[in-house]
Backbone as CSV, one residue per row, in Angstrom:
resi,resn,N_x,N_y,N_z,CA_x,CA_y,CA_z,C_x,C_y,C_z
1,UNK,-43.329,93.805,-123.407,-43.853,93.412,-124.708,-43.568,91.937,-124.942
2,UNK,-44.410,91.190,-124.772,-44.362,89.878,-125.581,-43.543,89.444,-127.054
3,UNK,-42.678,88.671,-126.920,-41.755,88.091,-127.940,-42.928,87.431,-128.926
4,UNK,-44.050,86.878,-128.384,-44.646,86.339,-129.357,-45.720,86.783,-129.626
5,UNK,-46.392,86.799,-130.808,-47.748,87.101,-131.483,-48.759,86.379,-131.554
6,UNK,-50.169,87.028,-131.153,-50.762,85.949,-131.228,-50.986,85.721,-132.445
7,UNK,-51.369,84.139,-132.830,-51.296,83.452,-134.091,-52.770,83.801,-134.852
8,UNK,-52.739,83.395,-135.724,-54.656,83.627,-136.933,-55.037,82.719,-136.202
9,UNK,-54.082,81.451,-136.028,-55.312,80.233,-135.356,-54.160,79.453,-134.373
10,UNK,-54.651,78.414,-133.759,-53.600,77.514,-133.495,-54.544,76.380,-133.319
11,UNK,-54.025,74.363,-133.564,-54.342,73.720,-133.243,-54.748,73.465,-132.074
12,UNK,-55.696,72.561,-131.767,-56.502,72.520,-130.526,-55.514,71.827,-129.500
13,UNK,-54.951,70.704,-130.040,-53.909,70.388,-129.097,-52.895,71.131,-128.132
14,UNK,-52.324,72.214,-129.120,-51.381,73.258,-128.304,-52.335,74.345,-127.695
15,UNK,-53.321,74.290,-127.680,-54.394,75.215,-127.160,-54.388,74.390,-125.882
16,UNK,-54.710,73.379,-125.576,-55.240,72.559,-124.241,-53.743,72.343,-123.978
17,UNK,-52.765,71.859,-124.569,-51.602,71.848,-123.583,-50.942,72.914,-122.718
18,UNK,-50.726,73.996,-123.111,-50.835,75.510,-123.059,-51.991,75.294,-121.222
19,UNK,-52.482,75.353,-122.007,-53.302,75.916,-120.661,-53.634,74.731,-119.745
20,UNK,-52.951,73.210,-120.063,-52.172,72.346,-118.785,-51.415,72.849,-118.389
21,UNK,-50.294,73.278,-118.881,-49.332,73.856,-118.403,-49.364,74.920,-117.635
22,UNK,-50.358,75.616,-117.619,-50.527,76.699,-116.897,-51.732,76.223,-115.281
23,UNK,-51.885,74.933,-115.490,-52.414,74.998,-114.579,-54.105,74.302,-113.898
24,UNK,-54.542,74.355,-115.629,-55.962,73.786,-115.813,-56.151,72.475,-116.040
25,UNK,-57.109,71.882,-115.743,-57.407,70.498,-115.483,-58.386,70.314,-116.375
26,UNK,-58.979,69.645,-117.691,-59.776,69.716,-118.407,-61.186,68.693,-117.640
27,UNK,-62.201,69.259,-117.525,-63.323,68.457,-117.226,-64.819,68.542,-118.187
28,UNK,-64.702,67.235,-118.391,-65.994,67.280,-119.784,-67.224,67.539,-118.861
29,UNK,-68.297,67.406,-119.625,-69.676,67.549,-119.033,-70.261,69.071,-118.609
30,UNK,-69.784,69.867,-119.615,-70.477,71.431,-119.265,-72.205,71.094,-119.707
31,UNK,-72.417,72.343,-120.402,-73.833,72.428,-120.615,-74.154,71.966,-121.772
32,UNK,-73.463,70.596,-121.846,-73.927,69.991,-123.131,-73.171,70.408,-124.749
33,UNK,-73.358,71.669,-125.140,-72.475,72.055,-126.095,-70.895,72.341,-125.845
34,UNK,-70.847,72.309,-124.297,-69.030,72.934,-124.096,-68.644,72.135,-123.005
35,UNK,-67.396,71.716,-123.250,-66.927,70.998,-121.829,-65.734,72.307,-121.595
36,UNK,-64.914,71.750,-120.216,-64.589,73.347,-119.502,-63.088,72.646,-118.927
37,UNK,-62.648,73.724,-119.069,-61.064,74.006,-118.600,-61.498,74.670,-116.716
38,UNK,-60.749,74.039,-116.165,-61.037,74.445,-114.749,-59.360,74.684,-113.884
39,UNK,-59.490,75.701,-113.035,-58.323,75.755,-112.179,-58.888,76.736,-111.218
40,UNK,-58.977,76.015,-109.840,-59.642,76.672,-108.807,-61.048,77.131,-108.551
41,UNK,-60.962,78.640,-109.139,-62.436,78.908,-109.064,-63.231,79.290,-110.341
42,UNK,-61.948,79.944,-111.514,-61.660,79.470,-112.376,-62.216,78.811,-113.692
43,UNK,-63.383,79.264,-114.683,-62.878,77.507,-115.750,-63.636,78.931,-117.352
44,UNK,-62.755,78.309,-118.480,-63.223,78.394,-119.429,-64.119,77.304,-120.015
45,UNK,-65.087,77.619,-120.516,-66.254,77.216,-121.528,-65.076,76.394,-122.687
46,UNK,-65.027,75.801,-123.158,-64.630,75.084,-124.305,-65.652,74.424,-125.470
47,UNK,-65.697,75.217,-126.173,-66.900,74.363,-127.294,-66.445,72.761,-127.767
48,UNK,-67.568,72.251,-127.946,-66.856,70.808,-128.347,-66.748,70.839,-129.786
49,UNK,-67.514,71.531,-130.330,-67.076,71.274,-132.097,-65.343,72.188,-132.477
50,UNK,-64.910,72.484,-131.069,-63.472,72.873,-131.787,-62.419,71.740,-131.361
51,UNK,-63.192,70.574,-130.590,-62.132,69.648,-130.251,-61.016,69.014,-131.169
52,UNK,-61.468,69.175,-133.102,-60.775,68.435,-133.658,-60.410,69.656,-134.581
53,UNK,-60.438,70.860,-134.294,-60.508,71.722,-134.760,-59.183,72.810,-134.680
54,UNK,-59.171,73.897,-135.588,-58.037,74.599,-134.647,-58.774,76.038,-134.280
55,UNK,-58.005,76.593,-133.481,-58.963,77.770,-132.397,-58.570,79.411,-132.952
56,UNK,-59.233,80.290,-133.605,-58.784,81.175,-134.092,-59.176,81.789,-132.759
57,UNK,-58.500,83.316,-133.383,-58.116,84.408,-132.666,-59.329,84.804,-131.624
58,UNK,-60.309,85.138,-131.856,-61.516,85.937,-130.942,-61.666,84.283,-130.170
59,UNK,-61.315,83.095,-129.797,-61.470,82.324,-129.450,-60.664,81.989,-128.438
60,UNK,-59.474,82.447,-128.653,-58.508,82.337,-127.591,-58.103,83.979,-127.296
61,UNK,-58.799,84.852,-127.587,-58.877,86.127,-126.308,-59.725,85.965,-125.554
62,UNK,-60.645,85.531,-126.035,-61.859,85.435,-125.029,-61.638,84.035,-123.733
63,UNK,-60.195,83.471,-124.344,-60.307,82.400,-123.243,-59.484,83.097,-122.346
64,UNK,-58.679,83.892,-123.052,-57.201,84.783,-122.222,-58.297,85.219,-121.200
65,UNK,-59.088,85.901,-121.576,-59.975,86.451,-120.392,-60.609,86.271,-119.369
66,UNK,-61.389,85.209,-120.002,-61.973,84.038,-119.013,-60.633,83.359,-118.239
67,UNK,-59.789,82.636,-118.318,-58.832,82.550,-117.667,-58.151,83.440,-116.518
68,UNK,-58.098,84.623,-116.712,-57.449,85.249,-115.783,-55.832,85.263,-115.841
69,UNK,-55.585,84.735,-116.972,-53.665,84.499,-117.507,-53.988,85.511,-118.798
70,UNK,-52.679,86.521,-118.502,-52.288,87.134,-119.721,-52.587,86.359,-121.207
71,UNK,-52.242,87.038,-122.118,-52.367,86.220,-123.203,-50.656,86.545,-123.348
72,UNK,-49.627,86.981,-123.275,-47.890,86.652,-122.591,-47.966,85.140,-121.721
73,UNK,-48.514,85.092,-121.194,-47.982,84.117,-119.984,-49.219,82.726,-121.169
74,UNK,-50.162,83.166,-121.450,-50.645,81.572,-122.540,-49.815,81.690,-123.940
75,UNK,-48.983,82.626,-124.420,-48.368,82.489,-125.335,-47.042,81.706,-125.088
76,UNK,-46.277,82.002,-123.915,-45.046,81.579,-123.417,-45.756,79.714,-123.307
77,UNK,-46.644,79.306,-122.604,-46.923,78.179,-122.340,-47.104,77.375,-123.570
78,UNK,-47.130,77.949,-124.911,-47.597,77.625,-126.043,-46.550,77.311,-126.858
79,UNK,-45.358,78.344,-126.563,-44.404,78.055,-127.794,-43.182,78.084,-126.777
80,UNK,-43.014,77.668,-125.677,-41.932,77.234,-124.812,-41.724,75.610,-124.041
């Protein structure tokens, strides 16, 4: 069981550091509306209108997923 919960939202910053830390390399230039988190074979979609934004919940499960990292192991990267 995970010590931590996921949050209502979190800033975009600890969203992209989080998932440096875990491993991803941010590369702009998706399909125009999203630039993309990449590691290996790997990459989440990233919308650009959440760049200044903060990232609620159905936003970061759906990245847990796309990722292939627990949402434990992006929570630990988040608040450790």
């Amino acid at each position: 069981m995970s010590v931590h919960q996921m949050p209502k939202c979190l800033p975009v910053r600890l969203v992209l550091r989080a998932y440096k830390l875990m491993g991803f390399k941010w590369v702009g230039g998706g399909n125009g509306a999203h630039d993309r988190l990449v590691k290996g074979h790997r990459f989440i979609p990233f919308p650009q209108k959440h760049i200044k934004k903060d990232v609620g919940i159905p936003m970061l499960k759906k990245n847990s997923r796309q990722s292939g990292e627990s949402e434990e192991a992006f929570l630990s990267a988040v608040y450790d």
